[in-house]
Rosetta silent file (secondary structure, phi, psi, omega in degrees, C-alpha in Angstrom):
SEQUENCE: XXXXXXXXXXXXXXXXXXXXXXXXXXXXXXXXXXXXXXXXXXXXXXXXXXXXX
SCORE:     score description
SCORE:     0.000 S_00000001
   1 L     0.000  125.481  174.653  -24.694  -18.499   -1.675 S_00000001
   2 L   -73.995  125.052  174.231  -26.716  -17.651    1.601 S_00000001
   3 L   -83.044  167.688  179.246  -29.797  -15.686    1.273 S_00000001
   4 L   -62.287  -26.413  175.279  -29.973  -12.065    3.238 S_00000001
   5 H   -77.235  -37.465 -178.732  -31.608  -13.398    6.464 S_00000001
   6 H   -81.064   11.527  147.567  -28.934  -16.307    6.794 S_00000001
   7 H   -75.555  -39.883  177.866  -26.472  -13.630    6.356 S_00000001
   8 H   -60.539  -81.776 -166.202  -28.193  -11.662    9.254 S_00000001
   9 L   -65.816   26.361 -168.362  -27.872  -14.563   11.510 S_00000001
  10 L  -103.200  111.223  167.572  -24.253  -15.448   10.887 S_00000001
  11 L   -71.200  140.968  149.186  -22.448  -14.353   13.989 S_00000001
  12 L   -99.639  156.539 -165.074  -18.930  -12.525   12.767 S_00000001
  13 L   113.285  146.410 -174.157  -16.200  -12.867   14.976 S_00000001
  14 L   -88.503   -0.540  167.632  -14.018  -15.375   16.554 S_00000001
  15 L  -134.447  166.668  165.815  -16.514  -15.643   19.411 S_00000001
  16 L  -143.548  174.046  161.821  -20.286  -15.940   20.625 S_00000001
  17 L  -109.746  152.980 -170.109  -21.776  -16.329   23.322 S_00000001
  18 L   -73.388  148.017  177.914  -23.096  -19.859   24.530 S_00000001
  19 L   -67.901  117.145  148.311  -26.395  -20.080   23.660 S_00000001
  20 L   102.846    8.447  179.113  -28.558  -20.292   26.771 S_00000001
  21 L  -119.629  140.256  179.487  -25.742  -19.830   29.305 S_00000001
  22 L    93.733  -13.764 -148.376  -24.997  -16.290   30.806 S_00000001
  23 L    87.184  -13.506 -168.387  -28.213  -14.950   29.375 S_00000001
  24 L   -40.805  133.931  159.867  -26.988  -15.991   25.798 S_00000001
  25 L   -50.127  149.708 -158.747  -29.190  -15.593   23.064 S_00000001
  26 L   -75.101  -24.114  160.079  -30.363  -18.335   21.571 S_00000001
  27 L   -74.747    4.263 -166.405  -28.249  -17.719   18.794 S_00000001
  28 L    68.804   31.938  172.950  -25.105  -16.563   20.479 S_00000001
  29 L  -101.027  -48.884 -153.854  -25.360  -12.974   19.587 S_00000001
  30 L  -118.319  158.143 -160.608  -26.505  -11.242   22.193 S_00000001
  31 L  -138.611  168.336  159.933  -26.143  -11.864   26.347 S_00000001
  32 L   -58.251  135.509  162.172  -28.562  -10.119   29.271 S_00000001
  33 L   -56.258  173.087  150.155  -27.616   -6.297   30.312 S_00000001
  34 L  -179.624 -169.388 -162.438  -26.341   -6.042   33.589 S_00000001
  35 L  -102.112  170.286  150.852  -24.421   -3.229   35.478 S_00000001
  36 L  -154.664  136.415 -164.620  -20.731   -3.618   35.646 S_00000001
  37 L   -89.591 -177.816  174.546  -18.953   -1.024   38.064 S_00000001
  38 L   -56.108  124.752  165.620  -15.996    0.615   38.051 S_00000001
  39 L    59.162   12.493  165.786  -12.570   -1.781   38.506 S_00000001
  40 L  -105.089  170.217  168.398  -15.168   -4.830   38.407 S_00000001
  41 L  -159.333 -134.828 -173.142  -15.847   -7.266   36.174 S_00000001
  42 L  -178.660  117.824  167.934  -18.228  -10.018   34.754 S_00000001
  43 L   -85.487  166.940 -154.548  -17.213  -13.652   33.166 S_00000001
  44 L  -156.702  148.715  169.805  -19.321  -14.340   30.327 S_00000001
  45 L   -95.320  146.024  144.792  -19.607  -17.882   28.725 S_00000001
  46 L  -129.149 -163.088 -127.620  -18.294  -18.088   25.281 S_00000001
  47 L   171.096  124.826  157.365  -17.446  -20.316   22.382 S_00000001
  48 L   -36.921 -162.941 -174.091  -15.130  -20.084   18.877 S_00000001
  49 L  -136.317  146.397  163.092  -17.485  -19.389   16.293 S_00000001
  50 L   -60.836  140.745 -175.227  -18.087  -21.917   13.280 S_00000001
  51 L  -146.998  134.310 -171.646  -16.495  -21.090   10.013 S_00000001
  52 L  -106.900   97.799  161.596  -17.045  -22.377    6.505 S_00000001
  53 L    -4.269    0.000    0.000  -14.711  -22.956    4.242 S_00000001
């Protein structure tokens, strides 16, 4: 059983983002804003996500 903050910091989802690439958070939740236009687009590094059995 996981206490409520290690629940908070459990990415859900079959992705993250890499940590420290991209802007990544260090935990792989969150990336840098940035503008993305119209018919553009932006690559983003990402990663599966770990999952426990």
């Amino acid at each position: 059983m996981s206490t409520p903050e290690e629940a908070d910091a459990r990415v859900r989802g079959p992705y993250r983002f890499v940590p420290g690439m991209d802007g990544g958070s260090e935990g792989g939740r969150t990336a840098t804003l940035f503008v993305l236009l119209p018919a553009g687009g932006r690559l983003l590094a990402v990663d599966r996500t770990l999952t426990r059995a």
